[in-house]
N, C-alpha and C positions, 0 to 999 in steps of 0.2 A: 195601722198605726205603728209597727215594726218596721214593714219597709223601707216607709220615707226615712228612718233616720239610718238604716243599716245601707240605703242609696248616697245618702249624705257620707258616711264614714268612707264609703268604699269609694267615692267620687275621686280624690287625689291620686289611689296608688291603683287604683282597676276601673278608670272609666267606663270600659267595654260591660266589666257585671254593674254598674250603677245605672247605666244605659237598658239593658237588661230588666233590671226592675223597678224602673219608671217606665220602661213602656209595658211591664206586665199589667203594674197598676190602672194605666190609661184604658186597656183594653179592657181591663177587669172594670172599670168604670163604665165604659160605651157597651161593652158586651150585656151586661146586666142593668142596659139605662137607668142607674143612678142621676138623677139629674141635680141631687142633691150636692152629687160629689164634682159635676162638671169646673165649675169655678178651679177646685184641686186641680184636677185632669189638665185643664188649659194649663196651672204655674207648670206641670212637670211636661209640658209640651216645651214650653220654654225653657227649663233645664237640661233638657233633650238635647235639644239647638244648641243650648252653651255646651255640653260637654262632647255632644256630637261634633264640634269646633276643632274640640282640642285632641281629637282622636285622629289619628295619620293611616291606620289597619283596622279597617269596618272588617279586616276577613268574611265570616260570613254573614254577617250583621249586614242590610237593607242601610245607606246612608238617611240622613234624618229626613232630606226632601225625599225619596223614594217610600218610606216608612209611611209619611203623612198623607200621601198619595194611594196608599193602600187603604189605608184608615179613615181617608174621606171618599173609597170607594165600599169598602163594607158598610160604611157605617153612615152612607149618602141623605139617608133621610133623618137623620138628626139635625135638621135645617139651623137648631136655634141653637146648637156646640157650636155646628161652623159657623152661624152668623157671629157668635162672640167669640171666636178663634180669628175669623177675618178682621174685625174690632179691634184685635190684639195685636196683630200683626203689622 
């Protein structure tokens, strides 16, 4: 409950750390099959995407399709994230 709005604040002047900790939380979601939390997990995949947009220096940052291609290989049999991730997309 901290993160999301300290991802929120830091979103305008540090995309790079708001990117950072939406994808801790995703992982921290899928890592620990919260299934409860997936609905969450999917908005902050999509805020990922918007701010991953406006980022021009991924330096050592994974770009956001590369990222999600790791996450639906770790995490391949969560069938029923990716079926309402594909839904969302």
């Amino acid at each position: 409950f901290l993160l999301a709005p300290a991802a929120e604040t830091l979103r305008v002047r540090y995309p790079r750390a708001a990117l950072l900790l939406l994808r801790a939380m995703i992982e921290f979601t899928l890592d620990a099959a919260r299934t409860s939390r997936y609905g969450e997990a999917l908005l902050q995949i999509a805020d990922c995407a918007e701010i991953a947009s406006e980022i021009t220096d991924f330096k050592d940052l994974p770009r956001h399709e590369d990222y999600i291609e790791r996450l639906k290989h770790r995490h391949a049999r969560k069938s029923g994230f990716w079926s309402s991730y594909d839904a969302q997309t």
